[in-house]
C-alpha positions in Angstrom: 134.8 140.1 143.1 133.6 142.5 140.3 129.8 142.1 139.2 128.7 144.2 136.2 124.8 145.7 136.8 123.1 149.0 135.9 125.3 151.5 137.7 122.9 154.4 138.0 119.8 152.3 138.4 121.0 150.0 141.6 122.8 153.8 143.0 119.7 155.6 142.4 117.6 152.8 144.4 120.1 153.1 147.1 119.2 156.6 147.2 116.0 156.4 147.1 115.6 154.0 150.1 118.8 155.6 152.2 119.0 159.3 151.7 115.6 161.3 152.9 117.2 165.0 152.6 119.0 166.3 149.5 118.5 163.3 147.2 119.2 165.8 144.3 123.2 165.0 145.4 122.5 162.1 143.2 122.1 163.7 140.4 125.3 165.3 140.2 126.8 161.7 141.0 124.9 160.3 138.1 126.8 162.9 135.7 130.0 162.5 136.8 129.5 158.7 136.3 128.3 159.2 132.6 131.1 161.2 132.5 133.9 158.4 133.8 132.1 156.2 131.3 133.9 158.2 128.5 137.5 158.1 130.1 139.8 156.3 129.2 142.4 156.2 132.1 141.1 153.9 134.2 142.1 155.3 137.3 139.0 158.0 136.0 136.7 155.3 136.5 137.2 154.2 139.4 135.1 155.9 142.5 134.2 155.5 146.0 130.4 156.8 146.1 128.5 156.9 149.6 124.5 157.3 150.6 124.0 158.8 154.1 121.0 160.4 155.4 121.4 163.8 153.8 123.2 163.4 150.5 125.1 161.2 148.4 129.0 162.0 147.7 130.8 160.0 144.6 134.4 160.7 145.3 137.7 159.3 142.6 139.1 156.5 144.6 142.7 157.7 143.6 142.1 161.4 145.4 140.6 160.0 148.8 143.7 158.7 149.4 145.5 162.2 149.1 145.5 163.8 152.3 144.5 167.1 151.9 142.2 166.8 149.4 138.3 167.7 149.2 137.9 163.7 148.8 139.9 162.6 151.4 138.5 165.1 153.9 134.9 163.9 153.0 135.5 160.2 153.0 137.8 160.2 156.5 135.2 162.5 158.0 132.1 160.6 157.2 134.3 157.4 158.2 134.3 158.5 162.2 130.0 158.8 161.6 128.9 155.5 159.7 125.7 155.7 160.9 122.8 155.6 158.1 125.6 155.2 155.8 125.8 152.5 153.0 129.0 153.3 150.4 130.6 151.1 147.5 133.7 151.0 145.7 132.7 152.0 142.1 134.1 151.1 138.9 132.6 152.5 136.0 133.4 150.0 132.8 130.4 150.6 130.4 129.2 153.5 127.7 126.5 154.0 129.7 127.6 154.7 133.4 
């Protein structure tokens, strides 16, 4: 079930409730989200974005699936630890993120 809200203001709550050390991940989340916004593939708008404790990682959904790569190692590591952590699927359909 999809439900459209305000992407960056429901993530950003997330954070600010879930992650006490290196909140400042988020930020680099938010741009690559504003970024997606723009794309027009829409397998670059799709994303699996996690909170934990200390940081936030916002990973394409299409690359954690490829073993080997940076996305795949962070979301199968962080899979064996789900403690503290909250994570979505993300898809990105707006101009604004």
């Amino acid at each position: 079930m999809q439900k459209e809200i305000d992407l960056l203001s429901f993530l950003s709550r997330v954070t600010e409730k879930n992650t006490k050390h290196y909140r400042s991940d988020f930020l680099y989340d938010s741009r690559k989200l504003q970024e997606a916004a723009q794309a027009a593939a829409p397998e670059e708008r799709c994303f699996f974005w996690m909170s934990r404790p200390s940081g936030t990682w916002c990973v394409l959904e299409r690359e954690a699936f490829i073993r080997g790569s940076s996305a795949h190692n962070i979301w199968t590591h962080y899979a064996d630890e789900p403690e503290g952590i909250i994570a979505y699927r993300v898809n990105v359909i707006g101009g604004k993120g």
